[in-house]
C-alpha positions as CSV (number, residue, x, y, z in Angstrom):
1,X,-2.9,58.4,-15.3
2,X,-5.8,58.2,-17.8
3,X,-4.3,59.9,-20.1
4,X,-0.9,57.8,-20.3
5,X,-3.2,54.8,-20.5
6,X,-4.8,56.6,-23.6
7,X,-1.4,57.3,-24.9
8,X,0.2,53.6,-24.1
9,X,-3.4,52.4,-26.4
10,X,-2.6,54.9,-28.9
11,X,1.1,53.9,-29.2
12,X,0.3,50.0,-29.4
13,X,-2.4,50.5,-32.1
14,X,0.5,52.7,-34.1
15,X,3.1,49.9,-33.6
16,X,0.8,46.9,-34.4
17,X,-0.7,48.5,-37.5
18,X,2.9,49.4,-38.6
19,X,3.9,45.8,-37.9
20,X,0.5,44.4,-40.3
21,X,1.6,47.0,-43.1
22,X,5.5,45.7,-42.8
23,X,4.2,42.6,-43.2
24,X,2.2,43.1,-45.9
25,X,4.5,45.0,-48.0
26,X,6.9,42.3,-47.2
27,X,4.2,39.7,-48.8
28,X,3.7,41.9,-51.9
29,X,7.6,42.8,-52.7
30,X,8.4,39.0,-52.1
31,X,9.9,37.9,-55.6
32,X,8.6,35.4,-57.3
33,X,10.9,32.8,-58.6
34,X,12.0,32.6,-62.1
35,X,12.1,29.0,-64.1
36,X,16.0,30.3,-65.0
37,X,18.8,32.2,-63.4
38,X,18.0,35.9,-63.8
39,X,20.8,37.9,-65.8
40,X,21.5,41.7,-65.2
41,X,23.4,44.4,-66.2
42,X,25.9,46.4,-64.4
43,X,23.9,49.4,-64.4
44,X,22.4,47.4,-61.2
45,X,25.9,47.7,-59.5
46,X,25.7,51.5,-59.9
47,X,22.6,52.1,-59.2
48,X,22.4,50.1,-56.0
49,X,26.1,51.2,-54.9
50,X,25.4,55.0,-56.1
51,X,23.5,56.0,-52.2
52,X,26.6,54.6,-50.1
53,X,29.2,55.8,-51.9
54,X,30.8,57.7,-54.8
55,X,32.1,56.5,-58.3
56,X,35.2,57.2,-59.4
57,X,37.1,57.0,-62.5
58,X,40.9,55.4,-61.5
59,X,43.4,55.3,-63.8
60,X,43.9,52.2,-65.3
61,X,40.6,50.5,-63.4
62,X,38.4,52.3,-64.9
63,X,34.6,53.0,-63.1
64,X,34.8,51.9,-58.7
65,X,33.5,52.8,-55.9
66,X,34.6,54.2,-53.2
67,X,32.0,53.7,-49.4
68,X,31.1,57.0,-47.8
69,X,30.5,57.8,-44.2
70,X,33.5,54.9,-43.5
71,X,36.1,56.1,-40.5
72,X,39.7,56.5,-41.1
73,X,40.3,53.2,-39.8
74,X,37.6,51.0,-42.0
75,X,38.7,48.6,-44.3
76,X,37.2,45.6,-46.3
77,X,36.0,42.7,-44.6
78,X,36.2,44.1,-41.1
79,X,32.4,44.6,-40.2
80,X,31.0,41.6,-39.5
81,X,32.0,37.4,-39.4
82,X,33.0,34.5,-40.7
83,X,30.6,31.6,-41.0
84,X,31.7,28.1,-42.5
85,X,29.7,26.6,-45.6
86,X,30.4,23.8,-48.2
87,X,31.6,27.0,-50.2
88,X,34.4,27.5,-47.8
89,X,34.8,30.6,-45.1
90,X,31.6,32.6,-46.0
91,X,31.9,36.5,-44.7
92,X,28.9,37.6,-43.4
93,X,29.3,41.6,-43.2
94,X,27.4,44.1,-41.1
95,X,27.7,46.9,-43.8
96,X,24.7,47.8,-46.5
97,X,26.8,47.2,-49.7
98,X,28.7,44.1,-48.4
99,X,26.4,41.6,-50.2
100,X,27.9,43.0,-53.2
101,X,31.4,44.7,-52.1
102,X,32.2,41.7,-50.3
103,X,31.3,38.7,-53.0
104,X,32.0,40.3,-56.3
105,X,35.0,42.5,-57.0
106,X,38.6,43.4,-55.6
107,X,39.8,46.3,-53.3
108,X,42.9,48.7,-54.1
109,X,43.8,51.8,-52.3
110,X,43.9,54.6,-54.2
111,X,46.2,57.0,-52.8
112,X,44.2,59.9,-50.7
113,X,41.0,58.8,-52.1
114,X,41.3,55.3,-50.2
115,X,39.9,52.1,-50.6
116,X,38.4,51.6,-53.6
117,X,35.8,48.7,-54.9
118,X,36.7,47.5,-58.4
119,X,33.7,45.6,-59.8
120,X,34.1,42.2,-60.6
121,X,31.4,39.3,-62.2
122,X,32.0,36.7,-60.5
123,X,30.4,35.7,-56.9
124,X,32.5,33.9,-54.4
125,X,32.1,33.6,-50.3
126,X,34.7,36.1,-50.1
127,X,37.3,37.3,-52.1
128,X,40.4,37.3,-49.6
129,X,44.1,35.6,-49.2
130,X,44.6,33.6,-45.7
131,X,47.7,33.4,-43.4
132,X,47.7,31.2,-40.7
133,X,50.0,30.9,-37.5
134,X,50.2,29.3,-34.1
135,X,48.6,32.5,-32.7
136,X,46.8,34.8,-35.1
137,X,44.8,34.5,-38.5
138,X,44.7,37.0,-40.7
139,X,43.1,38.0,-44.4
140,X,43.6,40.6,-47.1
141,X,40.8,41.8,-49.4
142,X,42.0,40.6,-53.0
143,X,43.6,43.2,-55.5
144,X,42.3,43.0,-58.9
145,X,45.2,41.6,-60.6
146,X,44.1,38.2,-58.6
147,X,41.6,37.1,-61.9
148,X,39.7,34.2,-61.4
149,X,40.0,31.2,-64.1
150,X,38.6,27.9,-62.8
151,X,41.9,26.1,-63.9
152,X,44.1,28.2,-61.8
153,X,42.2,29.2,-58.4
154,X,44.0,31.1,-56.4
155,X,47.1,29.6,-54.3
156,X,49.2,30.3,-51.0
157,X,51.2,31.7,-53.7
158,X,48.9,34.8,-53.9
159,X,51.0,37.3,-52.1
160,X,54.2,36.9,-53.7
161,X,52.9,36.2,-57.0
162,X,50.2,39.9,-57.3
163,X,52.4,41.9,-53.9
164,X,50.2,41.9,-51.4
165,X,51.5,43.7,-48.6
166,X,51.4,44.3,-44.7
167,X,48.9,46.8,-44.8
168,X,46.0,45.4,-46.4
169,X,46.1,42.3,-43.5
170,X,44.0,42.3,-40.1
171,X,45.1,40.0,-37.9
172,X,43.0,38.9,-34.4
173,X,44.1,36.1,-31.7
174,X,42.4,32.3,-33.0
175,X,40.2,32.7,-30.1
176,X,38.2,35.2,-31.0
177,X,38.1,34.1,-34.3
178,X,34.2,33.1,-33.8
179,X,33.1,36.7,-32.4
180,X,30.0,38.1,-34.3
181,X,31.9,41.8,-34.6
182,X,35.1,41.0,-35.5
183,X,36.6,44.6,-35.6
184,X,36.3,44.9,-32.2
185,X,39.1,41.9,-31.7
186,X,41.2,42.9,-34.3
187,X,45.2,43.4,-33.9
188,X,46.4,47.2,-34.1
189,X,47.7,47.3,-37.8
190,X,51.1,48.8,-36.1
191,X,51.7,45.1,-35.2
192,X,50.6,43.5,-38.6
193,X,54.3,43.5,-39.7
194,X,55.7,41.5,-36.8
195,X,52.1,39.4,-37.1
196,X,52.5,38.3,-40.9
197,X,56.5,37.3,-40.6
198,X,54.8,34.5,-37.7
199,X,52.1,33.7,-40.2
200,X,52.1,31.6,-43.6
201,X,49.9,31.9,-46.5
202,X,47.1,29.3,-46.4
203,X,44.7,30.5,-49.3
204,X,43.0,28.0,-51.5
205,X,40.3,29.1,-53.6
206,X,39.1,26.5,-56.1
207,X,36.0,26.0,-58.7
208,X,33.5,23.0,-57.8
209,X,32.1,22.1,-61.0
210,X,29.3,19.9,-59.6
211,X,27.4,23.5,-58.0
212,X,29.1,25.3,-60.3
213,X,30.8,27.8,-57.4
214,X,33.7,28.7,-56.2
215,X,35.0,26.8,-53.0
216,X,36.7,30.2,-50.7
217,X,39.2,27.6,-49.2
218,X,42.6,28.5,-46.2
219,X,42.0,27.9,-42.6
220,X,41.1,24.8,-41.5
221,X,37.5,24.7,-39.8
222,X,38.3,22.3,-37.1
223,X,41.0,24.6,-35.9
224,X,39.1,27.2,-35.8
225,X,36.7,25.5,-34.0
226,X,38.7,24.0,-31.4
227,X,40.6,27.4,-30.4
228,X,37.8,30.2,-31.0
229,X,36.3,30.9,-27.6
230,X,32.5,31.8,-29.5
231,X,31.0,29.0,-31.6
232,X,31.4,29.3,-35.4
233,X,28.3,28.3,-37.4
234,X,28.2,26.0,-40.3
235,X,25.8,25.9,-42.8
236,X,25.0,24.2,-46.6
237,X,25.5,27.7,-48.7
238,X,22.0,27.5,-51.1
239,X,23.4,30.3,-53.7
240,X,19.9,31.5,-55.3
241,X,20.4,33.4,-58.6
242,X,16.8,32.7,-60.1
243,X,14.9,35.7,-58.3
244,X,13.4,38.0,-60.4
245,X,14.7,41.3,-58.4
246,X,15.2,43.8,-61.4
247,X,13.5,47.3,-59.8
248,X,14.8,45.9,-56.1
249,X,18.1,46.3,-54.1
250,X,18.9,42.3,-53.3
251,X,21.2,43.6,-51.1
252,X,18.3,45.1,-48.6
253,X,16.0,41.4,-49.5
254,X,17.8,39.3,-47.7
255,X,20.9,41.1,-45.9
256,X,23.7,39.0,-44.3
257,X,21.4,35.7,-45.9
258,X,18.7,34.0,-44.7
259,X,19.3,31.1,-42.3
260,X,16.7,28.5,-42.8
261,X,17.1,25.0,-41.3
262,X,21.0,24.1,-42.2
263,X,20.7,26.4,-45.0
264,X,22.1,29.7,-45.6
265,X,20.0,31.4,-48.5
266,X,22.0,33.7,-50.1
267,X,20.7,35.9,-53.5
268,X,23.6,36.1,-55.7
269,X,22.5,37.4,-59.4
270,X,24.4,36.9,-62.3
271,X,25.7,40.2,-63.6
272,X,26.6,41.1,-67.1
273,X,30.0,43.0,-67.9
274,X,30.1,46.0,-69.3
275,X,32.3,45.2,-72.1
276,X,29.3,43.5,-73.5
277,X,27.3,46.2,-74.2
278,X,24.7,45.0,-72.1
279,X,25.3,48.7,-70.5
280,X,26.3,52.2,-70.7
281,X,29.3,53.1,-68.9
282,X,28.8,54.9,-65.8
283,X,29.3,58.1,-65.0
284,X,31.7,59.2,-62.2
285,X,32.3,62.2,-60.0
286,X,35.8,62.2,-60.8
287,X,38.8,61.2,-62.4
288,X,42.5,59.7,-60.4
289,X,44.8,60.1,-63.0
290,X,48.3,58.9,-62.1
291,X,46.7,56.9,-58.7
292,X,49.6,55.8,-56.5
293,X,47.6,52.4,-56.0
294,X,48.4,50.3,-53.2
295,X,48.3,46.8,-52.3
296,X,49.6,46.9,-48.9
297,X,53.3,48.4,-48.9
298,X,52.0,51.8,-47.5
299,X,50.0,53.1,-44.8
300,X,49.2,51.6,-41.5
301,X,50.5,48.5,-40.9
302,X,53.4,48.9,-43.2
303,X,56.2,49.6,-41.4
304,X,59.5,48.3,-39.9
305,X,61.9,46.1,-41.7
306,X,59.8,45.5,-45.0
307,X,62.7,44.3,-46.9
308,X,62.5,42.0,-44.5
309,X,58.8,40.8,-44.9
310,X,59.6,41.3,-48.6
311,X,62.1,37.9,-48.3
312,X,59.6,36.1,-45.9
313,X,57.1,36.2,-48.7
314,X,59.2,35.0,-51.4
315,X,60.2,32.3,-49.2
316,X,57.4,30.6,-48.2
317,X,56.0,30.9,-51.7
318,X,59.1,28.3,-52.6
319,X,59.1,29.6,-55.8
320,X,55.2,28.7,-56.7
321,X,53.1,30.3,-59.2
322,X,50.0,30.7,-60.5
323,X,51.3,28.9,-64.0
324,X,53.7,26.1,-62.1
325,X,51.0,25.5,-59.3
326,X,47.5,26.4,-59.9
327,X,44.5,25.0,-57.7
328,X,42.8,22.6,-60.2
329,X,39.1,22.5,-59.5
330,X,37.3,19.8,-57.2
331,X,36.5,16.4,-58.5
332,X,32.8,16.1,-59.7
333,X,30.5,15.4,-57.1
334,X,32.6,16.4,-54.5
335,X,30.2,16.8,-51.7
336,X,32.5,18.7,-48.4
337,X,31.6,17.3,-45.1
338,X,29.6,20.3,-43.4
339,X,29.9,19.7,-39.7
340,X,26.3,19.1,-38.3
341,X,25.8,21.8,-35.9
342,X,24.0,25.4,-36.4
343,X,25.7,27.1,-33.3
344,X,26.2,30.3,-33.4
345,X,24.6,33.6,-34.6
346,X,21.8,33.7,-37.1
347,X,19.9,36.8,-38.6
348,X,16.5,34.6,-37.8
349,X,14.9,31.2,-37.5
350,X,11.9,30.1,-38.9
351,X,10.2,28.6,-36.1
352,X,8.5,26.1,-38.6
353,X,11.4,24.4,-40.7
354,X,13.4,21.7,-38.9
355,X,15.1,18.5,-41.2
356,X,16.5,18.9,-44.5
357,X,16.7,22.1,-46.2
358,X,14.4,23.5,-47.6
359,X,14.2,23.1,-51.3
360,X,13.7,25.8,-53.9
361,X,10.4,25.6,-54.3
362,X,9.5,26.5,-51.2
363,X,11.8,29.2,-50.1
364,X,9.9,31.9,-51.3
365,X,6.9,30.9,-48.3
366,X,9.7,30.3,-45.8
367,X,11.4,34.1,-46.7
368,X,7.8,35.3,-46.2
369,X,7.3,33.7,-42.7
370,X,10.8,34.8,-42.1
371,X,10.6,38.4,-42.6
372,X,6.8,38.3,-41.2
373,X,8.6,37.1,-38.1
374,X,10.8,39.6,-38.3
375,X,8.5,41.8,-38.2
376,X,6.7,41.2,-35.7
377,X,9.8,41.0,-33.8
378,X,10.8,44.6,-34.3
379,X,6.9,45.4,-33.5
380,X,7.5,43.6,-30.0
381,X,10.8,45.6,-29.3
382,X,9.1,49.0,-30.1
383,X,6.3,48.3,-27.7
384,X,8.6,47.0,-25.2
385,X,10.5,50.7,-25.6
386,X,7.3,52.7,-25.8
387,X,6.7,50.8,-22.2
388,X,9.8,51.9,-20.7
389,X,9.2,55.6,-21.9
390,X,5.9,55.7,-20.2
391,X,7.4,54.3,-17.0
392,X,10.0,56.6,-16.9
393,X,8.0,59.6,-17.9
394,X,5.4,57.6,-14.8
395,X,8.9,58.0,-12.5
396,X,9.6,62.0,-13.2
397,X,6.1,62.7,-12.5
398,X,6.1,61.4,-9.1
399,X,9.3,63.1,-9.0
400,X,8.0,66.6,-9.4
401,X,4.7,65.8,-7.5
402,X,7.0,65.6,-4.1
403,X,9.3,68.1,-4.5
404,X,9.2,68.2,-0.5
405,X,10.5,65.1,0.3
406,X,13.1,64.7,-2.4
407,X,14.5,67.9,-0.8
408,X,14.1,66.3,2.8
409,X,16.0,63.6,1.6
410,X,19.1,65.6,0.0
411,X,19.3,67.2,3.0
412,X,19.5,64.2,5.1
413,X,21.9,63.0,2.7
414,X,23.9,66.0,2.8
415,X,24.2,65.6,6.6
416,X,25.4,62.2,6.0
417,X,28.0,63.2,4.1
418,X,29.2,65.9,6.8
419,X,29.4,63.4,9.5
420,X,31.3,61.1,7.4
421,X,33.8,63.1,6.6
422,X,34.1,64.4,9.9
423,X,34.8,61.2,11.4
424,X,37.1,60.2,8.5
425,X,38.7,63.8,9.6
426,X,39.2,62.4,13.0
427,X,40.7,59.4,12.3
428,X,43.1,60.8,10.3
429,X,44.2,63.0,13.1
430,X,44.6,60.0,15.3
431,X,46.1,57.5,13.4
432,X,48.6,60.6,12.5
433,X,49.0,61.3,16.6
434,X,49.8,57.4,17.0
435,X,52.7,57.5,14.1
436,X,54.2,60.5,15.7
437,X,54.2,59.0,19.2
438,X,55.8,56.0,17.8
439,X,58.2,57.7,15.9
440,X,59.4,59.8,19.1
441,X,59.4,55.7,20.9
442,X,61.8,54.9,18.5
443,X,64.0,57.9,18.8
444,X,64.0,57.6,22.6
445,X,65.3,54.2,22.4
446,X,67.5,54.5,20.1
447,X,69.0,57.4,21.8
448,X,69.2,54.5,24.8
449,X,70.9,51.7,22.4
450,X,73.8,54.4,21.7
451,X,74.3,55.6,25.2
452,X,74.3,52.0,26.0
453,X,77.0,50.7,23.5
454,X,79.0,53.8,24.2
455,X,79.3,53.0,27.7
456,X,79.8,49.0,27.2
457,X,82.7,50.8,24.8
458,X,84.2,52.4,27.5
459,X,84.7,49.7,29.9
460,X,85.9,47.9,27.3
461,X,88.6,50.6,26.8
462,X,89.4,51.0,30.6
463,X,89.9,47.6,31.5
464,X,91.8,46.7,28.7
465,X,94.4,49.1,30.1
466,X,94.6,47.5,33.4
467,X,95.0,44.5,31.9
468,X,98.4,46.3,29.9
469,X,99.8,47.6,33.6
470,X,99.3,44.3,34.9
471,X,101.2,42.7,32.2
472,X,103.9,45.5,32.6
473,X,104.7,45.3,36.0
474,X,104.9,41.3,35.6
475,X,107.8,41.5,32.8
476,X,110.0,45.1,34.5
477,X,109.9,43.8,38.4
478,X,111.0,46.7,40.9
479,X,114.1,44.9,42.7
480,X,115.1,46.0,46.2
481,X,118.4,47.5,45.4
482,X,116.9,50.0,42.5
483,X,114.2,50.7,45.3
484,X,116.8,51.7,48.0
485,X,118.8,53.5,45.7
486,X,116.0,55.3,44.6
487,X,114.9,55.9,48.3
488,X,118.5,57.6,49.3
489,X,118.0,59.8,46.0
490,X,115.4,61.3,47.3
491,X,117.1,62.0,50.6
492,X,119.9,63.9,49.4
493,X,117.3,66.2,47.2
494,X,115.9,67.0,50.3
495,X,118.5,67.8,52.3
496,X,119.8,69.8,49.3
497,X,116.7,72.3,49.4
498,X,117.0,72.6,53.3
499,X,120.6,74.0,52.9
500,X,119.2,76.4,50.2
């Protein structure tokens, strides 16, 4: 016992000094804020995508990426939720490059090499097209034909007008719209065909020159919030591109954003094109020459009668387009109504902000008691794990100290187990004795029904016959004459055999 209690004081000094030097090295790598927003170059896409993935040279793209160690069955925006802002439907993924995959960019599928991440400059909530039904919702990651031009948006004609297809939709039931893992409520893609002909297209994604953002528009939040069975947080979207985070991975600063107050803190850089020449093209591992790229009209999801789908697109497009009927940008100083409510799952809470936001000035100290909460957090949980080890490890000693009586103790359980089945044995036997007897007591009097009705039959049969010789002998009466004639007959026979 001694020397556990040595070993629990030896693992809480190891977890509490890991939890000071976490702490510390969160103070020193905090970045400092910038008087302007911080510009880089694409070379930071690379070299922060490079460790998840592999770059690829598609025909006709040019340099994306494509996610490693992703099953069969992955797709975009699948890994994670949706939380609303007054940027729209914010996706808040679960995966290490979706502060980046999921807010710049497009997605194609590039025949076996699968989806593919085409980089893209501009930062939005998410980058997806909307359907909306009296059952299911549904999005589609964006193909990079889908620009973005603040005059234009993009429109609930976005399906007809760039193809997207069947397969590149997820679909899941309006209540469980709110869960925090939404791949584990989402439709098979076997039924996204049938799904998407009950749907409409919803998406609205327009440019709010006031915050100078785009506004990821489609399904309405109040009816979202009224039929999702899990609440669905809301939050004022504080979009930070002045950190200073060149040498860093933003991506691992402040993952999923930083909930502080009614804020969500997200770090979204600006990021130079490479057509600049702010950057040397990347290199790739390879080269798809001749791609078959898809936008949803193959794979899972796309089967059945697609000409059919095909027509229930063009339809509910009404003949809109991009050119005839763009999404004009929102009037200045267009401030959306963000429902007043925090509900819902948040990465962590300052314990000391409450009110208004916090304003840029001071985010940097609240990210630093955030993560330093955090960390002591993940300190806690260790020790509370290092607890249960010891206890357990406490439990198998006692275990092999009394070998005696733990064998004792199978044996009487063993017994147990003999008797019970012995009796369940025996009552088996006798509740099979008692439905033989009563079969043989039904037999028996059935046999006695039969015997019964056969004789009642024959009664029947023999007194219906004296009834016919009774009616006989009323209609033919024997008169006296016939009976003397018949008499002297008889005589003479007689008297005939005598003389013989």
């Amino acid at each position: 016992m001694n020397a556990g209690n040595a070993t629990s004081d030896t693992g809480m000094k190891t977890l509490l000094s890991w939890a000071v030097l976490l702490a510390a090295s969160l103070v020193l790598f905090t970045p400092s804020r910038a008087q302007a927003q911080v510009e880089v170059s694409f070379d930071y896409f690379y070299d922060a995508l490079s460790p998840y993935g592999t770059w690829v040279e598609v025909e006709g793209y040019g340099p994306c990426w494509s996610p490693d160690n992703v099953d069969a069955d992955w797709a975009p925006y699948t890994e994670g939720e949706w939380v609303y802002t007054d940027a729209g439907w914010t996706w808040q993924g679960d995966d290490v490059f979706s502060p980046i995959t999921d807010h710049y960019g497009r997605w194609i599928m590039a025949g076996s090499q699968g989806w593919c991440w085409v980089p893209g400059y501009d930062w939005a909530p998410a980058w997806v097209s909307w359907r909306d039904g009296d059952d299911y919702v549904g999005w589609a990651p964006l193909p990079p034909e889908v620009g973005w031009d603040p005059e234009v948006g993009v429109g609930p004609w976005v399906d007809e007008a760039y193809g997207i297809g069947p397969s590149f939709y997820v679909f899941c039931h309006h209540r469980d719209f709110g869960e925090r893992h939404l791949r584990t409520v989402l439709m098979a893609r076997s039924w996204n065909t049938t799904i998407l002909v009950l749907t409409r297209n919803i998406t609205h994604h327009a440019f709010n020159p006031s915050r100078r953002l785009i506004v990821a528009g489609g399904l309405d939040y109040e009816r979202a919030k009224r039929f999702a069975s899990s609440p669905i947080a809301s939050f004022h979207l504080e979009l930070r591109n002045d950190y200073d985070f060149r040498g860093q991975r933003f991506h691992s600063l402040l993952p999923g954003g930083l909930v502080i107050g009614n804020s969500l803190v997200v770090v979204a850089p600006v990021i130079l094109p490479m057509q600049n020449g702010h950057t040397v093209r990347p290199a790739t591992h390879k080269v798809i020459a001749h791609a078959q790229i898809n936008h949803g009209w193959v794979g899972k999801g796309a089967s059945g009668n697609l000409d059919f789908v095909r027509r229930k697109i063009s339809t509910e497009a009404q003949g809109r387009t991009p050119a005839s009927d763009p999404v004009r940008p929102l009037a200045r100083n267009t401030q959306p109504l963000i429902p007043q409510t925090t509900s819902g799952p948040i990465p962590f809470q300052p314990q000391s902000t409450t009110g208004t936001p916090t304003r840029a000035q001071d985010l940097e100290q609240e990210i630093i008691k955030a993560r330093l909460q955090e960390a002591e957090a993940i300190a806690r949980n260790q020790a509370a794990q290092a607890q249960q080890q010891r206890e357990m490890a406490l439990r198998q000693q006692d275990t092999q100290a009394t070998p005696g009586r733990q064998q004792v103790g199978d044996a009487q359980e063993e017994q147990e187990r003999i008797i019970r089945r012995q009796g369940a044995e025996l009552m088996a036997r006798r509740q099979a004795e008692q439905q033989s007897q009563s079969q043989r007591d039904m037999q028996i009097e059935l046999r006695r029904r039969e015997q019964a009705q056969t004789e009642a039959q024959q009664r029947a049969a023999l007194e219906a016959s004296r009834e016919r010789a009774r009616h006989l002998d009323f209609q033919h009466p024997v008169t006296p004459a016939v009976q003397s004639g018949t008499i002297k007959s008889r005589e003479e026979e007689e008297r005939n055999k005598k003389k013989k």
